[in-house]
C-alpha positions as CSV (number, residue, x, y, z in Angstrom):
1,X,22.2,7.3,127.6
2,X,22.7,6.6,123.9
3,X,26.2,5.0,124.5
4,X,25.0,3.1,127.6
5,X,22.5,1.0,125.3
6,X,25.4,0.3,122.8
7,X,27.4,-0.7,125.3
8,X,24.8,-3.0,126.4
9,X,23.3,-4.1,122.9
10,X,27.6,-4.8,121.8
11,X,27.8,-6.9,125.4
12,X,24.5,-8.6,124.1
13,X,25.9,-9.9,120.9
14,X,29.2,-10.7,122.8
15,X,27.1,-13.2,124.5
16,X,25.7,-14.5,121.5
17,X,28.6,-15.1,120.2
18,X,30.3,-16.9,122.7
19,X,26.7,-19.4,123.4
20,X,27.0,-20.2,119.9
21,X,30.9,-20.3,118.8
22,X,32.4,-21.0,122.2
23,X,32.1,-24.7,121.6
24,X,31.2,-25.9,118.8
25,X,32.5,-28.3,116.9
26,X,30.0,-28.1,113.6
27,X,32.2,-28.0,110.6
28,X,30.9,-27.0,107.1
29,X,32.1,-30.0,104.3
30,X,32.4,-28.1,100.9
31,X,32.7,-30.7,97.5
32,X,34.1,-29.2,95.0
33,X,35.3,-32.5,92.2
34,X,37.2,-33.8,93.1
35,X,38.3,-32.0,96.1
36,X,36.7,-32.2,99.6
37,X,37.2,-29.3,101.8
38,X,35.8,-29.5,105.8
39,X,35.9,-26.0,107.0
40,X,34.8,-24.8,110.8
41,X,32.1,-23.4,111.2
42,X,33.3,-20.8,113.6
43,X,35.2,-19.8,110.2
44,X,32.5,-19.8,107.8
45,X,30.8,-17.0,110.0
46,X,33.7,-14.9,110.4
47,X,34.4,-14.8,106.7
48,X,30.6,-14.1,106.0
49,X,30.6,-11.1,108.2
50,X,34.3,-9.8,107.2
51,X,33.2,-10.2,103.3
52,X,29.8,-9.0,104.1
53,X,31.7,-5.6,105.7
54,X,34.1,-5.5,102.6
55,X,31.8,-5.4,99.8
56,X,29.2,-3.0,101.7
57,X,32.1,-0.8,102.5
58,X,33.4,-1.1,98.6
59,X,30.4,0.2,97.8
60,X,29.9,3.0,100.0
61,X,32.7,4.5,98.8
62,X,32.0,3.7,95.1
63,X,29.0,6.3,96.3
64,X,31.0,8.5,97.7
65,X,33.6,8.6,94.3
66,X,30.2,9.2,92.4
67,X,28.8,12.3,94.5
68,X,31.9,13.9,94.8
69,X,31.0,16.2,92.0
70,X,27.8,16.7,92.8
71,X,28.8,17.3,96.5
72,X,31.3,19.9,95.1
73,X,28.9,22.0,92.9
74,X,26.5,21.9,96.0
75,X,29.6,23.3,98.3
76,X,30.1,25.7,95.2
77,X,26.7,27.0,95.3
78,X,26.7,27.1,99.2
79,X,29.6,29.6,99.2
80,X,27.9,32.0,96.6
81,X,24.5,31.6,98.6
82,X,27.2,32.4,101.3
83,X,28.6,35.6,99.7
84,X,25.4,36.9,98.1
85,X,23.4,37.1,101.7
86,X,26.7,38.3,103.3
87,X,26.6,42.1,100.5
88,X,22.9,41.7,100.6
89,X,23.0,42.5,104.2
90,X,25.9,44.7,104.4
91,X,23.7,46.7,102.0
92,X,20.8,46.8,104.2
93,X,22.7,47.9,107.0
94,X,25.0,50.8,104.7
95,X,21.2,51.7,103.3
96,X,20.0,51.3,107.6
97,X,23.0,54.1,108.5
98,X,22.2,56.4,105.1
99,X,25.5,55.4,103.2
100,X,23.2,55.0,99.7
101,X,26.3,54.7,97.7
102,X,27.7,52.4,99.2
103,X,24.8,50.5,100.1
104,X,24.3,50.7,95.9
105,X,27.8,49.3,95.5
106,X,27.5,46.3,97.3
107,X,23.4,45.5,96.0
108,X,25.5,45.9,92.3
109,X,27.8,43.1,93.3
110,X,24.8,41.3,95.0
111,X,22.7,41.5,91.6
112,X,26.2,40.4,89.6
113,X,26.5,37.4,91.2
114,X,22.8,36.6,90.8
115,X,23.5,36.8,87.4
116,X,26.2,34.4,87.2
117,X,24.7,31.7,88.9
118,X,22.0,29.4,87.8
119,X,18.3,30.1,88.7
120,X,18.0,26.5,90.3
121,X,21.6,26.5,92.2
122,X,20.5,28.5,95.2
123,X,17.1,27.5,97.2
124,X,16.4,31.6,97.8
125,X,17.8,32.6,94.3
126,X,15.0,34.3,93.2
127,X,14.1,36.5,96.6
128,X,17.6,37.7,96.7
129,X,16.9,38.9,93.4
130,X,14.4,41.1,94.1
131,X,15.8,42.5,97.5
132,X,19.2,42.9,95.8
133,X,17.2,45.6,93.0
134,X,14.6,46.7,96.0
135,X,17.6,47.7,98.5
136,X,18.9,49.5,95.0
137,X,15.9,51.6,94.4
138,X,15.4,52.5,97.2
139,X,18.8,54.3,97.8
140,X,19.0,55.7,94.5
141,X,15.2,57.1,95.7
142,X,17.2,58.6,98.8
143,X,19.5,60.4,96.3
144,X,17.0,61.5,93.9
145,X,18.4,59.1,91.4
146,X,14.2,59.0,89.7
147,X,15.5,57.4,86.7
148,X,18.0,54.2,88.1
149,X,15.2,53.8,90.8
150,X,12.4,53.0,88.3
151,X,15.1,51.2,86.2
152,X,15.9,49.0,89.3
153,X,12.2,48.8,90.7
154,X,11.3,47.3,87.4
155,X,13.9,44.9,87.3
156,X,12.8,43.6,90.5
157,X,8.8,43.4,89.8
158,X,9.5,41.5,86.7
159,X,7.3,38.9,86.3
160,X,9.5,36.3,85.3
161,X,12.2,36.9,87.6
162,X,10.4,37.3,91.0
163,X,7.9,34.7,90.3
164,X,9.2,32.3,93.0
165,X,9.6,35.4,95.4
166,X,5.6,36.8,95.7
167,X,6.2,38.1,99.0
168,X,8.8,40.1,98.0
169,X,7.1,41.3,95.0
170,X,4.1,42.7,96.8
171,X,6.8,44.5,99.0
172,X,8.3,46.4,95.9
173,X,5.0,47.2,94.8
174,X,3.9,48.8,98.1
175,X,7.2,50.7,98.2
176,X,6.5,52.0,95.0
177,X,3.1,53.3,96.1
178,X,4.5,54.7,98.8
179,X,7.1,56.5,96.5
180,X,4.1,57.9,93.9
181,X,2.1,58.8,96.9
182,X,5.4,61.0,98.4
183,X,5.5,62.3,95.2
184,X,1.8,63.1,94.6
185,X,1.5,61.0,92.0
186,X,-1.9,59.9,92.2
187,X,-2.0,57.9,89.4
188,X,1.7,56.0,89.5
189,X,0.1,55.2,93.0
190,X,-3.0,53.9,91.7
191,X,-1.2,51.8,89.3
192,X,1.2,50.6,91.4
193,X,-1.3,49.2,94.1
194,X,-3.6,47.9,91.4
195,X,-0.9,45.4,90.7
196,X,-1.2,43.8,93.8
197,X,-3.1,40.2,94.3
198,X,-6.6,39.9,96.0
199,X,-5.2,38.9,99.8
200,X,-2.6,41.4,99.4
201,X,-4.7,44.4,98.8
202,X,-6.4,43.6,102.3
203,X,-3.3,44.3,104.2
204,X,-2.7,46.5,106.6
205,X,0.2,48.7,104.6
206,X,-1.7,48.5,101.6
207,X,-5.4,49.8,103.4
208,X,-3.3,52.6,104.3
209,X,-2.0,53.2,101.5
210,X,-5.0,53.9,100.2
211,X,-6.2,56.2,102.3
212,X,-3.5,58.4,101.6
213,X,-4.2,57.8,97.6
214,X,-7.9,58.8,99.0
215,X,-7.0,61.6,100.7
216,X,-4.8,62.8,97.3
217,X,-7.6,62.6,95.4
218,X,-9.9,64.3,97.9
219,X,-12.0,61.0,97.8
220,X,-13.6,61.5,100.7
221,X,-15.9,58.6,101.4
222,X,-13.0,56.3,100.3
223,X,-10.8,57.5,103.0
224,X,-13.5,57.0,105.6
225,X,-14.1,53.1,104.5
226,X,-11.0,52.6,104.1
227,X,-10.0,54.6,107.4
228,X,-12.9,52.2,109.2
229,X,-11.1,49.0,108.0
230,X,-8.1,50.3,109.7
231,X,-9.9,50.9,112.9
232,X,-11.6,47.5,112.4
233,X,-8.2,46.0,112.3
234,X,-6.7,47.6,115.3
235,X,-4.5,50.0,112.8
236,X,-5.2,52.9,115.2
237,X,-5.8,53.6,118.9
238,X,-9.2,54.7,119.8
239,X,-8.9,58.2,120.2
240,X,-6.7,58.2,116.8
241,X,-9.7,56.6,114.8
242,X,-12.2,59.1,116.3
243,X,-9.5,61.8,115.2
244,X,-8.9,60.6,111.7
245,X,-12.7,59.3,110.8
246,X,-13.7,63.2,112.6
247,X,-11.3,64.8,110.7
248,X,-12.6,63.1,107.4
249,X,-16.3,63.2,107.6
250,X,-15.3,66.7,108.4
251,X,-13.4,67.2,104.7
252,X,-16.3,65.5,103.3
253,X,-18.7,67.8,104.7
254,X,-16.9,70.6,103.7
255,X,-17.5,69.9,100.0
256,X,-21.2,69.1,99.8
257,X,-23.1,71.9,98.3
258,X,-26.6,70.4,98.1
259,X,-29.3,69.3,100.6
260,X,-28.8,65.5,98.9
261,X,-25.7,65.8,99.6
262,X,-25.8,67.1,102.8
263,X,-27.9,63.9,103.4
264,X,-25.7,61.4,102.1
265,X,-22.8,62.5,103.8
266,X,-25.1,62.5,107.5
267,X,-26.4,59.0,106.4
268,X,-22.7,57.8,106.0
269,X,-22.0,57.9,109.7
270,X,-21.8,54.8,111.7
271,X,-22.8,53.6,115.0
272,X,-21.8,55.4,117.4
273,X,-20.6,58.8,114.8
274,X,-24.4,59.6,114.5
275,X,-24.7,60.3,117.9
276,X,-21.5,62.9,118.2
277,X,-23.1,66.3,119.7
278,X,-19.5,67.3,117.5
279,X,-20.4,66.1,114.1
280,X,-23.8,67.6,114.5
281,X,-22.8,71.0,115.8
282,X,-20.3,70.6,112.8
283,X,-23.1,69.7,110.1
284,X,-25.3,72.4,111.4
285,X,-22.8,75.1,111.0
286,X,-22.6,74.0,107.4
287,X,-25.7,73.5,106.9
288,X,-26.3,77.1,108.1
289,X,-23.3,78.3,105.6
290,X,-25.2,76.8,103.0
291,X,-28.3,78.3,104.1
292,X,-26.6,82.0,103.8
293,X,-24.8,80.9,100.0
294,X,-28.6,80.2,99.3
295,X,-27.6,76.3,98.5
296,X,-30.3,75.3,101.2
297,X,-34.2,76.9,101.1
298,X,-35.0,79.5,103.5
299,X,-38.1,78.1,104.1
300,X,-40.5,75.2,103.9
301,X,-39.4,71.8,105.6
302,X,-36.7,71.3,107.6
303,X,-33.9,69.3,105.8
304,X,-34.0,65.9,107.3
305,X,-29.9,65.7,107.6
306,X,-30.4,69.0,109.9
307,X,-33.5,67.5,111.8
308,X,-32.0,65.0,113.1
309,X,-28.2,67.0,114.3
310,X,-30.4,69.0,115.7
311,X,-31.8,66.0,117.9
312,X,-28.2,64.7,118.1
313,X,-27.0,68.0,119.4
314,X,-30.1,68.3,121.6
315,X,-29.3,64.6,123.3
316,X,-25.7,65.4,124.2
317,X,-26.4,68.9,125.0
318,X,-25.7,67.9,128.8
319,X,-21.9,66.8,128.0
320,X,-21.0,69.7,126.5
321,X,-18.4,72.3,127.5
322,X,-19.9,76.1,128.5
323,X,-18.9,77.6,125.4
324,X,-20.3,74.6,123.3
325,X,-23.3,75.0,124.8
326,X,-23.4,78.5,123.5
327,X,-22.3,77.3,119.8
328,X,-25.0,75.0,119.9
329,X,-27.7,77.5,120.8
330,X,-26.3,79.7,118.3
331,X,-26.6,77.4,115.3
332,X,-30.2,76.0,116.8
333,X,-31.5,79.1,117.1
334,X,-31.9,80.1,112.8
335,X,-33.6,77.1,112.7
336,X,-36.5,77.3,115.3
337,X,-39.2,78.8,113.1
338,X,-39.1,75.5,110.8
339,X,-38.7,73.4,114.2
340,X,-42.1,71.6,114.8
341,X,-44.2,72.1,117.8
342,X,-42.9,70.1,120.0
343,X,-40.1,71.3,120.2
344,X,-41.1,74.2,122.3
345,X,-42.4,72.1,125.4
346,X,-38.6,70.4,124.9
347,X,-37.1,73.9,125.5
348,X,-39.5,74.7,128.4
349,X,-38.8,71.4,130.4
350,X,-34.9,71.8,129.5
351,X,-35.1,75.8,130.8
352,X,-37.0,75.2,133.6
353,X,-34.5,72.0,134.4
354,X,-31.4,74.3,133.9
355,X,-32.6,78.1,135.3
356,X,-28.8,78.9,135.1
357,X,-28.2,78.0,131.9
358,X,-28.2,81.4,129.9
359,X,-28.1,79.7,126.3
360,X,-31.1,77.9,127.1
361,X,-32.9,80.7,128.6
362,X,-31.9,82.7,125.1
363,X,-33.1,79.3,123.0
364,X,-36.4,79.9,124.8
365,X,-36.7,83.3,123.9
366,X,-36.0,83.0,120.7
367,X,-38.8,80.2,120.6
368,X,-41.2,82.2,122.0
369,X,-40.4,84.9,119.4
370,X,-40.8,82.4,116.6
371,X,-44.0,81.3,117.7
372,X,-45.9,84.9,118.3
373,X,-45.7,84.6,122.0
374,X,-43.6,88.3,122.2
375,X,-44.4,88.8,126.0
376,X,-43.2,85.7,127.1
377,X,-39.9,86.2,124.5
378,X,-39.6,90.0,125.9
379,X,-39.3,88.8,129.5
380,X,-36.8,85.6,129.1
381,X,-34.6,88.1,126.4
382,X,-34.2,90.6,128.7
383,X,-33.1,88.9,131.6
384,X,-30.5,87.0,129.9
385,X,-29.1,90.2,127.1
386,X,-27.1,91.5,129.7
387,X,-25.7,87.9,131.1
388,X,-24.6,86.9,127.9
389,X,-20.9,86.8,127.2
390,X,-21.0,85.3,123.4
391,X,-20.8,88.7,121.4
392,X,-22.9,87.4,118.1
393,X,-25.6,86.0,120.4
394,X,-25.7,89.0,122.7
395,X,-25.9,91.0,119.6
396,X,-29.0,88.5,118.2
397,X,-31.2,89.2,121.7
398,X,-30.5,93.4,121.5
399,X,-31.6,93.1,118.1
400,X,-35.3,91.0,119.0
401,X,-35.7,93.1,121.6
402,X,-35.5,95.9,119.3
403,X,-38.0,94.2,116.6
404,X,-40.6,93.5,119.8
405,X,-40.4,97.2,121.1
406,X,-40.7,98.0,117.2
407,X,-43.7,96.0,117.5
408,X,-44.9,97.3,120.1
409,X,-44.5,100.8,119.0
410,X,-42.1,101.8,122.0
411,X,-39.6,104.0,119.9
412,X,-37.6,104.7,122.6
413,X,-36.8,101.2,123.7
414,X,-36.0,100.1,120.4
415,X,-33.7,103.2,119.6
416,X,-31.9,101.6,122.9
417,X,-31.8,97.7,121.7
418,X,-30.7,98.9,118.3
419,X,-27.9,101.0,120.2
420,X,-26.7,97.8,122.5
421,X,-27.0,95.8,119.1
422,X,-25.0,97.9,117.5
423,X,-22.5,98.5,120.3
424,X,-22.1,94.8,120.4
């Protein structure tokens, strides 16, 4: 389409020419004293335009004379641009198929041409610069070279030299987190990822990177926020972010050995985690370890944190499994005599809703018990002790049975419970 129009625009000024020079007769009279010279004017035109292509053709290639050095030191610099990418790749890809030493051989060669060329030659100069020492470390990391690493790593996080390249810097610097944090090295980690700008720090790598330094350090209410600002940016599947935050609410709980903190760690769930019939049951059964190490009172009110997975365990009792339903009832149970009383209408409702269900039947019992109503507890306990297939909590109901006949004063049926008890 292009060389239609010029064909068109050249026919155009062909035209042109012709109207105006075809025939014309002007001449141009030049006086020069004392000479007269009467030129065409056909000619006049001609020479204008010939001269006019002469001198603006001189002077193009008086341009040209001028930039050829410049236009040589550019083609210089293009073929070591050229040759520096060409080993910088070839030792990614020796360092991609676990050849370190030669993948170090050609980074060297990479890092001596850098050296030999000026800073403001090459448009990338200062990226290659940091790759070339990054590719470098990292192999001499693959063979244990610890020393020539950090020699290397340091050459290519220095300030002056990777300046133009802040991508690449943050890249070293995450690497080298991740090489304290392989190593254990809680606080080379810590450094490391300290260095790192504001916007940086909010990246993905570098939010997991820190939960691992959190996890090192047993930090466990870091981990979970900083585990929660990987779920919020997609980090994880679903079912991997309930596992992980689970698993560290979990490792927190383990380590609180006080009532506040058995509070504060039940106050730092979120949303939907304070509703997790699994994260009570789990909080209860420390709660009740506690209770035995003598960390938690026997008696007076009911620890708020245990209250309330209690009522969390009570709410999803319906979607748990047969045997949690047993677990629950067993770590309920220790707790009914500091339960308050409405809790006992609860039980009878659920009990009478569920006449199957021997845990519930037990919990009742138990209740009862508790409460000073033994006949009622003596009927329900007896019906279920022999349906119960949990050993602990079979062994719980022989021995209130024996404690009621104690009571009582019906030796003989308490010599029996206290025999079942004992047999298990």
């Amino acid at each position: 389409m292009r060389g239609i129009f010029g064909l068109l625009f050249i026919a155009a000024l062909a035209v042109v020419a012709a109207l105006l020079m075809g025939d014309n007769p002007a001449t141009v009279t030049l006086f020069w004293p004392p000479w007269r010279v009467d030129v065409s004017f056909n000619l006049v035109v001609i020479a204008l335009v010939v001269g006019f292509v002469v001198v603006y053709g001189a002077l193009r290639g008086v341009a040209l004379l001028r930039e050829l050095p410049r236009r040589a030191s550019r083609w210089r610099a293009l073929q070591q641009e050229r040759a520096t990418v060409g080993l910088l790749l070839q030792a990614w890809g020796y360092q991609l198929g676990g050849r370190f030493v030669r993948a170090q051989n050609a980074a060297r060669e990479a890092m001596a041409r850098l050296r030999s060329t000026d800073r403001d030659a090459l448009p990338y100069t200062d990226a290659m610069w940091v790759l070339a020492h990054l590719t470098a470390a990292e192999s001499a990391h693959q063979l244990s070279q610890r020393e020539q690493r950090d020699a290397w790593l340091a050459a290519a996080i220095d300030p002056t030299r990777s300046r133009g390249a802040p991508e690449a810097r943050e890249g070293a610097l995450l690497r080298a987190a991740e090489w304290a944090l392989d190593a254990r090295d809680a606080e080379a980690a810590a450094r490391w990822l300290a260095e790192l700008p504001q916007g940086a720090a909010r990246r993905i790598q570098a939010v997991r990177l820190r939960l691992r330094l959190a996890q090192l350090r047993r930090d466990n209410r870091a981990a979970l926020d900083m585990a929660r600002l990987l779920a919020k940016h997609r980090a994880f599947s679903a079912e991997a972010v309930r596992t992980v935050l689970r698993g560290l609410w979990t490792e927190a709980l383990r380590d609180v050995r006080d009532e506040e903190g058995l509070e504060a760690v039940w106050r730092n769930q979120q949303g939907d985690e304070r509703r997790d019939p699994a994260r009570a049951l789990a909080l209860l059964a420390h709660a009740q370890r506690m209770r035995g190490q003598g960390q938690l009172a026997p008696e007076g009110p009911l620890p708020r944190a245990v209250d309330e997975a209690i009522r969390v365990a009570w709410a999803g009792y319906d979607t748990l499994s047969a045997s949690e339903r047993l677990r629950a009832v067993g770590l309920v149970e220790p707790w009914l005599p500091r339960l308050d009383a409405a809790w006992l209408p609860r039980l009878e409702e659920a009990q009478r809703r569920l006449p199957a269900d021997v845990g519930l039947q037990y919990l009742a019992g138990q209740a009862y018990r508790a409460r000073g109503l033994w006949g009622k507890a003596q009927t329900l306990l007896q019906q279920v002790a022999p349906r119960l297939d949990e050993s602990e909590l079979r062994r719980r109901c022989w021995c209130a049975l024996a404690e009621l006949a104690e009571e009582r004063g019906d030796e003989a049926a308490a010599r029996d419970a206290w025999k079942r008890a004992a047999q298990g």
